[in-house]
C-alpha positions in Angstrom: -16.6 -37.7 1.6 -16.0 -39.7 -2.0 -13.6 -40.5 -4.3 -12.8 -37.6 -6.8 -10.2 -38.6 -9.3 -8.2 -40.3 -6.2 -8.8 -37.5 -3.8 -11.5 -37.2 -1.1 -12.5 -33.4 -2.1 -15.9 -33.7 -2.7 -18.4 -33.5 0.1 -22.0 -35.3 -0.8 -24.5 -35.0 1.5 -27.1 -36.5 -1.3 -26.8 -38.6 -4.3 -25.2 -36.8 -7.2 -24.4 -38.7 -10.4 -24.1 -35.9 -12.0 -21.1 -32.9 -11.2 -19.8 -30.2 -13.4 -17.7 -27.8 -12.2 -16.8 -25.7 -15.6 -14.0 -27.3 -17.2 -14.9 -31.0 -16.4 -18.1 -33.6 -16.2 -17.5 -36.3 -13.1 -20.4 -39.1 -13.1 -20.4 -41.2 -10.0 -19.3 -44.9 -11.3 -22.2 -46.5 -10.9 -20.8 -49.8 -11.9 -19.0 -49.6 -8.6 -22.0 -49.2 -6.3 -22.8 -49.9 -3.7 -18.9 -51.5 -2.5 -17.2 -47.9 -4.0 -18.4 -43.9 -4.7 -15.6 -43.0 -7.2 -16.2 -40.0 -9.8 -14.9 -40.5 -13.4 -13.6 -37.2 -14.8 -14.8 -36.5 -18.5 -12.4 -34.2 -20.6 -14.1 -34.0 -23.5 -17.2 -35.7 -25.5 -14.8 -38.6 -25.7 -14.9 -39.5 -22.3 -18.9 -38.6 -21.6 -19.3 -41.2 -25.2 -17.4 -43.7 -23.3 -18.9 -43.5 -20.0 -22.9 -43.1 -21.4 -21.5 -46.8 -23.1 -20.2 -48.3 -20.6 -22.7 -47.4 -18.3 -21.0 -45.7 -15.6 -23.6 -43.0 -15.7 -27.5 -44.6 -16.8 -31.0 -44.0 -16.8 -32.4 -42.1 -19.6 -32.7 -38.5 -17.6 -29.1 -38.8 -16.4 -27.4 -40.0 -20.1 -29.3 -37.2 -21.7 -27.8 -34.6 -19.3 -24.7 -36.1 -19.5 -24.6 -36.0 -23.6 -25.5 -32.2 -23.0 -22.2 -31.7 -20.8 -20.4 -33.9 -23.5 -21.9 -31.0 -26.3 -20.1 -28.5 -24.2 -16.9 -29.7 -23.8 -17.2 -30.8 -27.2 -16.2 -27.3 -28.3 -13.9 -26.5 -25.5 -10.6 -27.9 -24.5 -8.3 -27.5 -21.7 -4.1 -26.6 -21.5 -2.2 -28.4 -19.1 -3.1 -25.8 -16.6 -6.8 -26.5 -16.6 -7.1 -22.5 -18.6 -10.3 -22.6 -21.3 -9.4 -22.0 -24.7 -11.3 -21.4 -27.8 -11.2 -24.1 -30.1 -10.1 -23.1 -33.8 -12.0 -25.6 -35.9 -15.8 -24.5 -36.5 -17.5 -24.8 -33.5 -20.8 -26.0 -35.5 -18.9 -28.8 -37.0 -17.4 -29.8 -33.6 -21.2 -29.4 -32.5 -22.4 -32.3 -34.7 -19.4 -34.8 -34.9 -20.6 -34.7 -31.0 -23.7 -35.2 -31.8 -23.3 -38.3 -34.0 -20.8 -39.5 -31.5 -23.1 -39.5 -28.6 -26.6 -39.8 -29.9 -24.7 -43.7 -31.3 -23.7 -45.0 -27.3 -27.1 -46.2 -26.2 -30.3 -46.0 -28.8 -33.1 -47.0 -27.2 -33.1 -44.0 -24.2 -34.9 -40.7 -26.2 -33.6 -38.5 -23.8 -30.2 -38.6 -24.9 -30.9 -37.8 -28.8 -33.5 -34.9 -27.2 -30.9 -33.4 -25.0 -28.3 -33.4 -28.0 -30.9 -32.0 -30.6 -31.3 -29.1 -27.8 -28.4 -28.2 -27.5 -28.1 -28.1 -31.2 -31.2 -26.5 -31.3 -30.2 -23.3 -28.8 -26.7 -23.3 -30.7 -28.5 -22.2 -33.8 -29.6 -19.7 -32.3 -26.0 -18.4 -31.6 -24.7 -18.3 -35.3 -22.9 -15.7 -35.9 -21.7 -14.6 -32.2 -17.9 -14.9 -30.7 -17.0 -18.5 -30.0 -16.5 -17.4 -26.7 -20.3 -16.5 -25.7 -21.7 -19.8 -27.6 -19.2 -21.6 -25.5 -21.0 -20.0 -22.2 -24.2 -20.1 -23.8 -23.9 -23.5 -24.4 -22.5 -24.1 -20.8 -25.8 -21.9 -19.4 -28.3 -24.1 -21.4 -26.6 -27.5 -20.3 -26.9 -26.5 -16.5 -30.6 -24.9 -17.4 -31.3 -28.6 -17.9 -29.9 -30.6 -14.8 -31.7 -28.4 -13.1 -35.1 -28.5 -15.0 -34.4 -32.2 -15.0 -34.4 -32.2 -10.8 -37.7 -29.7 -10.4 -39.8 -31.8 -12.7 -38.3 -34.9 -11.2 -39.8 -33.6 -7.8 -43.3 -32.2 -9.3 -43.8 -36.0 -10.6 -43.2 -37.3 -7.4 -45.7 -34.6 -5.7 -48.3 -36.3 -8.5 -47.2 -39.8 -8.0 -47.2 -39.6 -3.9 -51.5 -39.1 -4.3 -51.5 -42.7 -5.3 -49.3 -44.4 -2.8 -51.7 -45.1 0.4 -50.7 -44.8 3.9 -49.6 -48.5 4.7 -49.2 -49.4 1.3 -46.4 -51.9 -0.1 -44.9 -50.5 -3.2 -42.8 -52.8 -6.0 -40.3 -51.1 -8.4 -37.5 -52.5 -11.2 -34.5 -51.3 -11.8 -33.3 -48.2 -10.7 -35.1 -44.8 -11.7 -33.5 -43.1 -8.9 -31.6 -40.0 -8.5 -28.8 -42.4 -9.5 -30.9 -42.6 -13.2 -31.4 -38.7 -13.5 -30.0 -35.3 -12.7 -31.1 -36.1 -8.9 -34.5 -37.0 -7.0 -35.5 -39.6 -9.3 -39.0 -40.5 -11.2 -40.4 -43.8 -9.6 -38.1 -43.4 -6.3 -39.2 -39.8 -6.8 -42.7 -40.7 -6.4 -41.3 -43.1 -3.2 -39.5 -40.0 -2.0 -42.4 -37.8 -2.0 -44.7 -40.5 -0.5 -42.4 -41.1 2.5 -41.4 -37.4 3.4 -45.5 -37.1 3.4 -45.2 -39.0 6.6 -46.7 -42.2 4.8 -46.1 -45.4 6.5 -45.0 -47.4 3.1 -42.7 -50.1 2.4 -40.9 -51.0 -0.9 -39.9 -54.0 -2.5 -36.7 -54.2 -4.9 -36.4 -56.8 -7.9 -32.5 -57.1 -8.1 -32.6 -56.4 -11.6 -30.6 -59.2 -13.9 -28.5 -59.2 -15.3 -26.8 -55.6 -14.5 -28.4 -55.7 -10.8 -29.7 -52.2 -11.0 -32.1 -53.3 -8.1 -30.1 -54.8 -6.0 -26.6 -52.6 -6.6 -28.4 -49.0 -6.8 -32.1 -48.6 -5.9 -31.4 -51.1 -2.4 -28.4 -48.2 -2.0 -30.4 -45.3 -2.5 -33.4 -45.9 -0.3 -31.0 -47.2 2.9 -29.3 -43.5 2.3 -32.8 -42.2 3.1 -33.6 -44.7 5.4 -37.1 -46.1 3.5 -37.6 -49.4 4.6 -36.9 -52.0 1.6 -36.7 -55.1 0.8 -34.9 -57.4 -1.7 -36.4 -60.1 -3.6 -35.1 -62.2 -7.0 -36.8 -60.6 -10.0 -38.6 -64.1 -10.5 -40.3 -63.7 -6.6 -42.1 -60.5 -8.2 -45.0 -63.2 -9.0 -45.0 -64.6 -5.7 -45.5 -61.4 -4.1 -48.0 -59.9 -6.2 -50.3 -62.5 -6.2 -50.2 -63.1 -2.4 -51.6 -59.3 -2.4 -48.7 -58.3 -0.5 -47.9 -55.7 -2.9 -50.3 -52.6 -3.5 -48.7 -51.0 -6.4 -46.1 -51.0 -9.4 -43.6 -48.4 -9.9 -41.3 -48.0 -12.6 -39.8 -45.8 -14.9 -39.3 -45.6 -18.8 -36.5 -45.0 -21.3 -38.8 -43.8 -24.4 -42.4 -43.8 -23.9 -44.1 -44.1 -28.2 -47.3 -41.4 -28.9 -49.3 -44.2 -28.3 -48.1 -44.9 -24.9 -46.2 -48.4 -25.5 -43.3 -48.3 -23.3 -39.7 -49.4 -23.1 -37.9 -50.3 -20.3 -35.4 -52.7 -18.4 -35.8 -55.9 -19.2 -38.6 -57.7 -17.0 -40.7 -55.1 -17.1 -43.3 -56.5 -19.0 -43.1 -58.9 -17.4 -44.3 -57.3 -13.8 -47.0 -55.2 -15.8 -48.6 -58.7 -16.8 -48.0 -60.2 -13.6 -49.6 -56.6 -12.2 -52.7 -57.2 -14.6 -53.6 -61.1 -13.6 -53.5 -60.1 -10.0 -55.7 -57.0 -10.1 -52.5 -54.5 -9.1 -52.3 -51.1 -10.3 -48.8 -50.6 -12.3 -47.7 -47.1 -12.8 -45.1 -45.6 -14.9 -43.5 -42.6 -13.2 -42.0 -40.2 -16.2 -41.1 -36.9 -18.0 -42.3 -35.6 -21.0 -38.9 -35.5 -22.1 -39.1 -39.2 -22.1 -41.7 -39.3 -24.9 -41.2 -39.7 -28.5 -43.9 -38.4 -30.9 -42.3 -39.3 -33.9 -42.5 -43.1 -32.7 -46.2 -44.2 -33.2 -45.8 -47.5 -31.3 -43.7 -49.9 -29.0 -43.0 -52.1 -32.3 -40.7 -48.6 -33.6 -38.6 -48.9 -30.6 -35.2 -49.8 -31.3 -34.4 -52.5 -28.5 -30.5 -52.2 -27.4 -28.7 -55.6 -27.3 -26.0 -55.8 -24.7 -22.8 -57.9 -24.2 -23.2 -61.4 -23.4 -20.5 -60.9 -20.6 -23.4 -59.1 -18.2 -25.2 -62.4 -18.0 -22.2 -64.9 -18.1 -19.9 -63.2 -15.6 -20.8 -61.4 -11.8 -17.6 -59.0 -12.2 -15.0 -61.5 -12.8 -16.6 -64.9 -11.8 -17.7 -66.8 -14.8 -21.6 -67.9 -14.1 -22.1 -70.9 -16.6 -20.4 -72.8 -19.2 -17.9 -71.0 -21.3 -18.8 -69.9 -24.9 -22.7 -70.1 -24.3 -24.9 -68.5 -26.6 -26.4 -66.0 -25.2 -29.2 -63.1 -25.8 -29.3 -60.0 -23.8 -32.3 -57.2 -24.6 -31.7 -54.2 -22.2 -35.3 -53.4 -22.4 -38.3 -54.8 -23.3 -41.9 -53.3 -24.4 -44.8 -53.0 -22.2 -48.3 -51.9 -24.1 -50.2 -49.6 -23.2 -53.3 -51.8 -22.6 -50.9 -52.7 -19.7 -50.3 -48.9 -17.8 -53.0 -48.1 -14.9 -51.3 -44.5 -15.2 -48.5 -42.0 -16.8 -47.1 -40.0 -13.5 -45.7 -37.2 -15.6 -44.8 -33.5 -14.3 -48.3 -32.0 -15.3 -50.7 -34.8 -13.8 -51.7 -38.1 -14.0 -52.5 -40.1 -17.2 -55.3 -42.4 -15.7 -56.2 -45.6 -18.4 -53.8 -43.9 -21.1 -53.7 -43.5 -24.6 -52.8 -41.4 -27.5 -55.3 -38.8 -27.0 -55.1 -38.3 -23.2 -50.6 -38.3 -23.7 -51.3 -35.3 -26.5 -53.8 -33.3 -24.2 -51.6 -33.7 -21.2 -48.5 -32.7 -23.8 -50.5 -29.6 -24.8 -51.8 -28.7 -21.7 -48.5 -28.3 -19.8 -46.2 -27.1 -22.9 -43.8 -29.5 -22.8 -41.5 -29.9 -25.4 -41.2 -33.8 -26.3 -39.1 -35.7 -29.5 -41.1 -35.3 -32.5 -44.0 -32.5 -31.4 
């Protein structure tokens, strides 16, 4: 059992960052893992804004289905009873204030600003019906996601699990998790898959600085599931990798450009260079959703710059001398030059590049940002 709004009602028997029961959005705090499970409720797009900024829910699949539930409460409210109403102010200008509002929280991840523009998008197909069945359609197209979101999730990890050997070591950053999506995960998808193959593998954590997604979230997950892991200091990645002890890279991605520069955490270039010196494959495990056509390269990416107080404080312990200047990149840039592969939900992208991201694009219909 969890914490639900101070009461234990809520039964999880796997990781869910994401509920909604009709009226209202609850995202596990993931600010509180691994010490507490405690669901914030969201009322309104308000609370989803808040939340997708604070980072109580993250990763890019997660925020963008969270920003879809924040569209649909965005033209709903609730009585004191909990009753559904119909709003009175023009649904389409409610539609886009949320929009503005949400697509503003966290710039770099594309799957938030896709998820909005879709729900946009299917709400212009509803002009002219009864606020009442744009309010459900709305509702129907938001869950249409999650659950899209969790059965390509699952058919990248299928693709992903060919290229983990039996006995193999893998290394991953940050959490891409079921914690970072709608549930399942992309690079612990891949992991997930792998070891429910009855693979003998073993995975290596970096702890993640300075939000600790590694150590906090992804070290969490995989002890739910019982896959062996291990911790190590993101600085140790070196270490490891050259000693050959790892056999692979996994990670995931927060907006992929057409030409297949990526963006994630921080320190993920980092690896993929490390990766590329020691002869290591290093794999980026990822929807379509995830890339954005309308970017042509990694230098279009809007980088997010984060508080200073995530490097100088551990919770409420101060870490190093007061009023330090201090520079804090969420993400950083990895070229494409750098990527063995794309694990995507229609294949593989072996030695990637513009041409081979289109074909695969094209060949499995997806609908990306921008094509």
């Amino acid at each position: 059992m969890i914490w639900v709004n101070g009461r234990t009602d809520v039964d999880m028997e796997e990781v869910r960052p994401i509920i909604w029961n009709g009226t209202t959005l609850y995202l596990l705090d993931q600010r509180l893992l691994p010490e507490e499970e405690v669901y914030i409720p969201c009322k309104n797009q308000k609370d989803v804004a808040e939340s997708i900024r604070n980072m109580v829910v993250r990763g890019a699949p997660a925020i963008g289905i969270a920003a879809a539930y924040g569209m649909v409460l965005a033209v709903r409210k609730a009585d004191d009873q909990g009753q559904r109403n119909v709003l009175t102010d023009s649904i389409a200008e409610k539609l886009q204030e949320a929009a503005l509002l949400l697509k503003e929280t966290r710039p770099t991840a594309v799957n938030l600003a896709w998820a909005v523009e879709r729900i946009l998008k299917k709400a212009g197909t509803l002009d002219g019906e009864k606020p009442e069945v744009m309010q459900r359609e709305l509702e129907a197209e938001a869950n249409k996601m999650f659950q899209e979101d969790i059965e390509v999730n699952k058919r990248i990890g299928t693709w992903g699990a060919e290229l983990i050997q039996d006995g193999s070591t893998v290394l991953t950053h940050c959490n891409a998790g079921a914690l970072a999506t709608a549930g399942y995960g992309t690079a612990l998808g891949v992991i997930r898959s792998a070891f429910a193959q009855g693979k003998d593998i073993r995975i290596f954590a970096d702890e993640t600085r300075p939000f600790l997604q590694g150590s906090r979230l992804t070290v969490w997950e995989l002890q739910k599931e019982g896959i062996p892991v291990t911790l190590i200091v993101d600085s140790a990645a070196g270490y490891y990798l050259n000693k050959k002890i790892i056999n692979c890279v996994v990670v995931g991605a927060d907006r992929v450009a057409a030409n297949g520069d990526t963006a994630n955490k921080i320190g993920t270039y980092s690896l993929a260079v490390l990766a590329r010196e020691n002869n290591i494959p290093f794999y980026v495990a990822v929807p379509f959703s995830t890339f954005d056509f309308t970017i042509e390269t990694g230098n279009d990416i809007i980088v997010e710059e984060r508080e200073s107080r995530e490097i100088t404080h551990l919770k409420d312990t101060t870490l190093t001398v007061p009023g330090i200047s201090v520079g804090n990149p969420a993400f950083d840039l990895t070229p494409v030059s750098l990527i063995s592969a794309f694990i995507t939900e229609h294949g593989v992208i072996h030695a990637p590049n513009r041409e081979k991201i289109r074909a695969m694009a094209h060949r499995g219909g997806s609908e990306v940002a921008g094509h």
